[in-house]
C-alpha positions in Angstrom: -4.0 3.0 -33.0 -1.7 0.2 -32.1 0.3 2.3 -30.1 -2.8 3.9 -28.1 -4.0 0.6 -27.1 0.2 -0.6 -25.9 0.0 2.3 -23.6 -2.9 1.9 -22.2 -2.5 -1.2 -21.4 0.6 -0.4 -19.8 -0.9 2.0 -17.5 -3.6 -0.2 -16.7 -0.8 -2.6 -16.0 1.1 0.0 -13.7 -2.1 1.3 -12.1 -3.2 -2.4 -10.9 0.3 -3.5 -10.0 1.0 -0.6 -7.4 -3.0 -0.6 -6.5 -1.3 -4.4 -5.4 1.2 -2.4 -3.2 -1.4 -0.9 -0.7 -4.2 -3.7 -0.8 -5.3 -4.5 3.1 -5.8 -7.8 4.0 -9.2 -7.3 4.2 -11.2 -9.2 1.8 -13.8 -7.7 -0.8 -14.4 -4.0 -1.5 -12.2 -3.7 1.8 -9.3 -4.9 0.8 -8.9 -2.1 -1.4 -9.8 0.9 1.1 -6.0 2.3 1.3 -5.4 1.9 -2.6 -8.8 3.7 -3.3 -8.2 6.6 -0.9 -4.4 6.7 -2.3 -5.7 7.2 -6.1 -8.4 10.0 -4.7 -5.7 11.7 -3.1 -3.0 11.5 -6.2 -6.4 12.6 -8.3 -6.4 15.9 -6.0 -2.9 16.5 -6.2 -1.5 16.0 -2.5 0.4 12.8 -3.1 1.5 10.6 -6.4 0.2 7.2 -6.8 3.2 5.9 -5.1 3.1 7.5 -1.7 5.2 6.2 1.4 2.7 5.0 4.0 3.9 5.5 7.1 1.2 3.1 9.9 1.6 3.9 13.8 5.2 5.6 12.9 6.5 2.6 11.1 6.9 4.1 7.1 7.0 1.9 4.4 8.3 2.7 1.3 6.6 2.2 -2.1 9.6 -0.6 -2.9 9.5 -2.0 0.6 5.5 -3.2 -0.4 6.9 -5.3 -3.4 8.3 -7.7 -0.6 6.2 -7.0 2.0 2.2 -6.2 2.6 0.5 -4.1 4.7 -0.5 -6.1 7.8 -3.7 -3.7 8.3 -7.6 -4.2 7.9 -9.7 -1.6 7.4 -11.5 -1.5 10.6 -8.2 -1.3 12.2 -7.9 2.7 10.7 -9.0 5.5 12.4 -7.5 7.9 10.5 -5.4 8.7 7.3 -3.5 12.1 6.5 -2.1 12.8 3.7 1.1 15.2 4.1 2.3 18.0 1.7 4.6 17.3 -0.4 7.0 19.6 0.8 6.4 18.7 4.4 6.8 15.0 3.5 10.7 16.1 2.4 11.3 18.0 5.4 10.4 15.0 7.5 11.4 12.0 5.6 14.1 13.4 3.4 14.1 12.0 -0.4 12.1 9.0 0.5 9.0 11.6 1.1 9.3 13.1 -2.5 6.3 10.8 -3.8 3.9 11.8 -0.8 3.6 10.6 2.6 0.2 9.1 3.9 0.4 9.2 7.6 -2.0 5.8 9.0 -2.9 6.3 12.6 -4.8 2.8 14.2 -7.4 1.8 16.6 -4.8 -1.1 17.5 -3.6 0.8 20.9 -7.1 1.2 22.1 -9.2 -1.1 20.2 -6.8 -4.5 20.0 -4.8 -3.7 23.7 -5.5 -6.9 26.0 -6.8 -6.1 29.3 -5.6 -8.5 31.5 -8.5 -8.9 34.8 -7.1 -10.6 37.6 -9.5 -11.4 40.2 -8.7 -11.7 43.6 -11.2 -14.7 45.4 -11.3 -14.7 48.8 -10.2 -17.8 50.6 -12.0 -20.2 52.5 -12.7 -19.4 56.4 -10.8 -22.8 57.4 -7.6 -22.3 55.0 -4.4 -22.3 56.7 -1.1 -21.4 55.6 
């Protein structure tokens, strides 16, 4: 019984830690958007529970997000694909093995600044 209760709590353990891994810095429910949609997707077999997330084209490996986080909120995702496993390895090479989660953002569109310049005409008695 002893024994049950050590592994469980060692993949509890596990589970939060790499949950950790893929939390946005959103705050509330939000923050773990990515991590959720990850463990549906490992659930339903297309990827593992320690996927490479590649956001915009820039991947990040499941050992990269010990050092670094995901500088991503939710609102900033307009869409998430998860890629085959095999296609993952055709792309990626080894790294893809574990699933690749494919992150495409609003940020080009949504958080581009428009720069307005507004031409004033100048006073009738103005001279050069």
């Amino acid at each position: 019984m002893m024994k049950f209760f050590t592994v469980l709590f060692l993949f509890i353990t596990v589970t939060v830690f790499s949950q950790n891994r893929y939390e946005l810095s959103d705050e509330g429910k939000d923050k773990l958007y990515l991590s959720d949609s990850i463990t549906n997707l490992a659930k339903a077999g297309k990827i593992t529970d320690r996927p490479m997330v590649v956001v915009d084209g820039i991947t990040h490996r499941y050992a990269d997000l010990e050092k670094e986080r995901l500088a991503l909120s939710k609102i900033e995702i307009a869409k998430i694909i998860a890629l085959q496993k095999q296609t993952g390895i055709n792309i990626f090479g080894k790294s893809g093995e574990p699933g690749v989660l494919i992150v495409t953002t609003n940020r080009n569109s949504y958080y581009k600044p428009t720069q307005e310049v507004k031409q004033e005409s100048l006073p009738q008695n103005f001279k050069n």
